[in-house]
C-alpha positions, 0 to 999 in steps of 0.5 A, spaced: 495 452 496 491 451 489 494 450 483 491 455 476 493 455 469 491 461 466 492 464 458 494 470 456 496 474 450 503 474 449 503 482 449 499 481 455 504 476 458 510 480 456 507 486 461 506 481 466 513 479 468 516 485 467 512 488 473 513 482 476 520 483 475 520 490 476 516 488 483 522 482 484 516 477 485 516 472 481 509 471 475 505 466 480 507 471 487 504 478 482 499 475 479 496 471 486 498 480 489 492 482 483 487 477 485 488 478 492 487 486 492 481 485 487 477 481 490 479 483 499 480 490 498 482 493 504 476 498 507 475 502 512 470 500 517 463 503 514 462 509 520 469 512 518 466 516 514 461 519 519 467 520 523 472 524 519 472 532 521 468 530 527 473 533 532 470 539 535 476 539 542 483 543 541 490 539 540 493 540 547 500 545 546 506 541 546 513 543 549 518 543 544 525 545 544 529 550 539 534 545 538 541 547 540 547 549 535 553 545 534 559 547 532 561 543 526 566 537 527 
């Protein structure tokens, strides 16, 4: 794994290892988090879209039992 040095404002630096801590990640663990959701965002595969509110078929029943009472203990 690489190796970076980075500068930023003491204010900006404080905020850092707050949410660093607050995470319970250390600096180096949160920071490299951010650059990675930024730069490999999770997407959904392109048709989803084409896809959502397709269904045109009905959900089949299903058998579920009233729970039965218990006295309590």
């Amino acid at each position: 794994m690489a190796q970076v040095t980075i500068y930023l404002p003491d204010d900006v630096e404080k905020q850092v290892k707050t949410a660093a801590r607050r995470a319970r990640q250390s600096v180096s663990a949160y920071i490299a988090g951010l650059a990675t959701r930024r730069l490999r965002p999770t997407r959904l595969p392109a048709r989803f879209a084409d896809l959502y509110g397709s269904w045109e078929g009905e959900f089949p029943e299903v058998d579920d039992p009233v729970p039965e009472e218990r006295d309590p203990l």
